[in-house]
N, C-alpha and C positions, 0 to 999 in steps of 0.2 A: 376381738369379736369378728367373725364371721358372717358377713353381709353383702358380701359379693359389691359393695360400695353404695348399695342403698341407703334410701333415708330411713331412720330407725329413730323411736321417741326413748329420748336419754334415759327419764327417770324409770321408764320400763325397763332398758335395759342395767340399771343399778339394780333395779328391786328384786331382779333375775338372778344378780349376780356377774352378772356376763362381762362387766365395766366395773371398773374402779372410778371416782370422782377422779384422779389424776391422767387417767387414761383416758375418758371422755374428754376433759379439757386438755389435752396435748393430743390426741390423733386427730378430732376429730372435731368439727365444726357449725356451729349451730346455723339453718337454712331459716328457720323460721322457731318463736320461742318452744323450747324441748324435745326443737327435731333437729337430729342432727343427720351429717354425712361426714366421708373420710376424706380428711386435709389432703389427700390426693386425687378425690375425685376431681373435676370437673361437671359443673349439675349442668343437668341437660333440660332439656323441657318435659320430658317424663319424670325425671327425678325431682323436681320442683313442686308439678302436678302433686305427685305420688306425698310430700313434704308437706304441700298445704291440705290434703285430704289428712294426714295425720295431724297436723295441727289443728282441723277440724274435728277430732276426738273421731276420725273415720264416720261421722253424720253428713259428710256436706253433699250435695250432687254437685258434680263437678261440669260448668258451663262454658257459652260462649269459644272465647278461640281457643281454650285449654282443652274442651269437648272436640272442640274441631281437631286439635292436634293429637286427641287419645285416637281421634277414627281415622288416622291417617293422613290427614292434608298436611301439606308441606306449607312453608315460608312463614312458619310459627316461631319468632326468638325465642330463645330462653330468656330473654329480658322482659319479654311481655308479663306484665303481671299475670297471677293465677287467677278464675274465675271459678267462683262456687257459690251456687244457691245454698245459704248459712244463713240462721238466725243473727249467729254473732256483727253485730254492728261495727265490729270494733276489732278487723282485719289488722295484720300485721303487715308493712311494709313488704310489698312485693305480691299483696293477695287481694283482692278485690270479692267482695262479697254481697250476694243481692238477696231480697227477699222477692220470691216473685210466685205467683200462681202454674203448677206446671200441674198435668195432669199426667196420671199413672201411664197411661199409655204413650206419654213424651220422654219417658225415661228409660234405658236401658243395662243391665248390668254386664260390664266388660273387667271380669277377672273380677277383684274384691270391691270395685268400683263400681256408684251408681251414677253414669253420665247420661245427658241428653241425649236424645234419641238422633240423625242425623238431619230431618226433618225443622225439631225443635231446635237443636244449632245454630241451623240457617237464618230460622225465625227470631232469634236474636243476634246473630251478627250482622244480618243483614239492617237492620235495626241502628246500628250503632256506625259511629265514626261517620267519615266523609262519602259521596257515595262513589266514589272510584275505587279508595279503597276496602270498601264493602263490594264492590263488586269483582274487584281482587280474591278476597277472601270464601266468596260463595263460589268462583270458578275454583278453588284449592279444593271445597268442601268438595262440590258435586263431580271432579273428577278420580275424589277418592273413595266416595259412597254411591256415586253415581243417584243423588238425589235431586228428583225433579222441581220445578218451579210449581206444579198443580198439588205433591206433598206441602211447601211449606205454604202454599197458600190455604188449602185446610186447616194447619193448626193457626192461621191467623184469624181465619173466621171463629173460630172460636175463643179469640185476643181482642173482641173488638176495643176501641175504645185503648189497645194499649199505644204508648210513643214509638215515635219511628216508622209507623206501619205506611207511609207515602212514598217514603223512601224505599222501604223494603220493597212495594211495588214495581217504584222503578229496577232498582236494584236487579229483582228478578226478571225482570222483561230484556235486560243485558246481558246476561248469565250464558255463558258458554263453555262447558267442559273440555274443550280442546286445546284450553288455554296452557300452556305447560311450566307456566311462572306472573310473577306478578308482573313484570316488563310487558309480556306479552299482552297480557289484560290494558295493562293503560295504550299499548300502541294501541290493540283493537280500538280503543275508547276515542282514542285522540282519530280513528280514522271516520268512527261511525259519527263525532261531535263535529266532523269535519264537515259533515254534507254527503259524503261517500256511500256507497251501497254498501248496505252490513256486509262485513269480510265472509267468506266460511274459515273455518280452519282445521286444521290436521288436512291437509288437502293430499289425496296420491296424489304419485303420479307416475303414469305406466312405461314403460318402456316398450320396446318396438315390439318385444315377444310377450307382452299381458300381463307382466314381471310388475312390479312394485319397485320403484328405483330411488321412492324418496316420499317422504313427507315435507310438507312445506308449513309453516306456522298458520300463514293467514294467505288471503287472498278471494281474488273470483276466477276460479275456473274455466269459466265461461269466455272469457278474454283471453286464458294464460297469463294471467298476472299473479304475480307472487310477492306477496311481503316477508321478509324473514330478519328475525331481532336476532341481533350479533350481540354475544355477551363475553366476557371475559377470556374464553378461552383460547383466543388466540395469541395470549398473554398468559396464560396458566398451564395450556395444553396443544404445547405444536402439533402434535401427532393428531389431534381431533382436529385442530386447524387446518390442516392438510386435507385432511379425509373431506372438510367441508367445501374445502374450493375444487377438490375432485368431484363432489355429487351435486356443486353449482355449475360447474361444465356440463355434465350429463342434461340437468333437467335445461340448462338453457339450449342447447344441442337437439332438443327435444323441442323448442319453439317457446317456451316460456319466456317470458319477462320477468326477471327478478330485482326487488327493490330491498336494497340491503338498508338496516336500520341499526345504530349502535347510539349509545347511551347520550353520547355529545351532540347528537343532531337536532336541529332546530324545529319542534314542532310545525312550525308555517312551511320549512324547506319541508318536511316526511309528506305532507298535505299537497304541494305543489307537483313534488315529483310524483305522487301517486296518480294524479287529477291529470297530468302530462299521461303517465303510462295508459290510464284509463281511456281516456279521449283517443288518443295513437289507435290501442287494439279494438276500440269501436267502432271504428271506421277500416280495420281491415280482414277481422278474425270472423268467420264465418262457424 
């Protein structure tokens, strides 16, 4: 069978012809009950998605972080369970299924799919889970839809009375699109929970000719201070690691203050040395 390695519902393709019972159960692999994929695939987060809309007899809207992952936001496992407003009570391991009030105009079709709209997304993940990582998850949303906080607070008012809606609040009052991964969202968090002046981020920053010589994650501007999360790749990828302590010469060359952050550093320490760099260029950056 010819399927490019997609999920495909078995007894359709018996009934087709296309499969033998012995060829279904030796190539290929059941995802969820009478959806299968090829013993070689590896399923991804769209192929899961794509697995539980068919095990939903192709009726389900597809929601929450599966919606967020169909419109593009990143740091979606393929582990995460699937989300889908379904009647059916009685989800299959690995699917998660709600009944919930959405109205026509929260929903969109993308290719055979009916998914939430990017709006109504928000307005349930932001909803759900802790709110750090709810606010992880609405900075992925809105930097890949570019969806505002005054959209999803529309479709709340017309939610009144649903759960989660305090949080979501907060939630959106944190919300910043420049975030480029979830790390970068909890430093933010951990500096704004800090006492600190909210960071900006995506910060230029110019060189002597009016040039763009770098992006900076986070910071204030205003001082030349700069925060930047150090992640793996100096361990995965010499060649970008390089490239980055060439373009931290540059910007620091340029008069900035850079405070470098990696995975092992101690919240109170990232806090201290900020609140040091902070206080220093207050007192001499004009």
């Amino acid at each position: 069978m010819q399927n490019g390695g997609q999920p495909f519902v078995g007894s359709e393709a018996l009934a087709c012809g296309l499969l033998n019972r012995h060829q279904l159960r030796t190539r290929y692999r059941a995802v969820f009950p009478d959806v299968y994929i090829s013993r070689e695939t590896e399923a991804s987060v769209q192929d899961r998605i794509a697995a539980a809309w068919l095990w939903s007899s192709r009726n389900a809207t597809i929601a929450g972080l599966s919606a967020a992952a169909v419109l593009g936001a990143k740091w979606i496992s393929a582990d995460d369970p699937v989300e889908l407003i379904h009647d059916n009570p009685r989800p299959p391991s690995g699917v998660i299924t709600r009944r919930l009030l959405v109205h026509s105009d929260e929903v969109q079709a993308v290719g055979d799919w009916q998914v939430t709209t990017p709006a109504r997304t928000a307005f349930d993940i932001g909803r759900h889970g802790n709110l750090r990582s709810a606010v992880a998850r609405l900075d992925a949303l809105a930097r890949a839809t570019k969806v505002s906080p005054e959209d999803v607070l529309a479709v709340a008012a017309r939610h009144r009375g649903s759960r989660g809606l305090r949080q979501l609040e907060s939630a959106l009052d944190l919300v910043d699109r420049g975030a480029e991964s979830p790390q970068e969202t909890y430093l933010r968090l951990l500096l704004i929970r800090g006492g600190l002046p909210r960071p900006t981020t995506q910060i230029p920053v110019y060189g002597d000719d009016g040039n763009v010589v770098a992006y900076l994650d986070m910071g204030w501007p205003e001082l030349l201070v700069g925060v930047e999360y150090d992640g793996d790749q100096h361990r995965s990828d010499r060649r970008q690691y390089l490239r980055d302590i060439r373009r931290r010469d540059v910007v620091e060359d340029l008069g900035w203050r850079l405070l470098r952050v990696v995975a092992e550093d101690h919240p109170m320490d990232i806090l201290r040395r900020a609140r040091r760099a902070i206080a220093e260029r207050a007192s001499t950056v004009r």
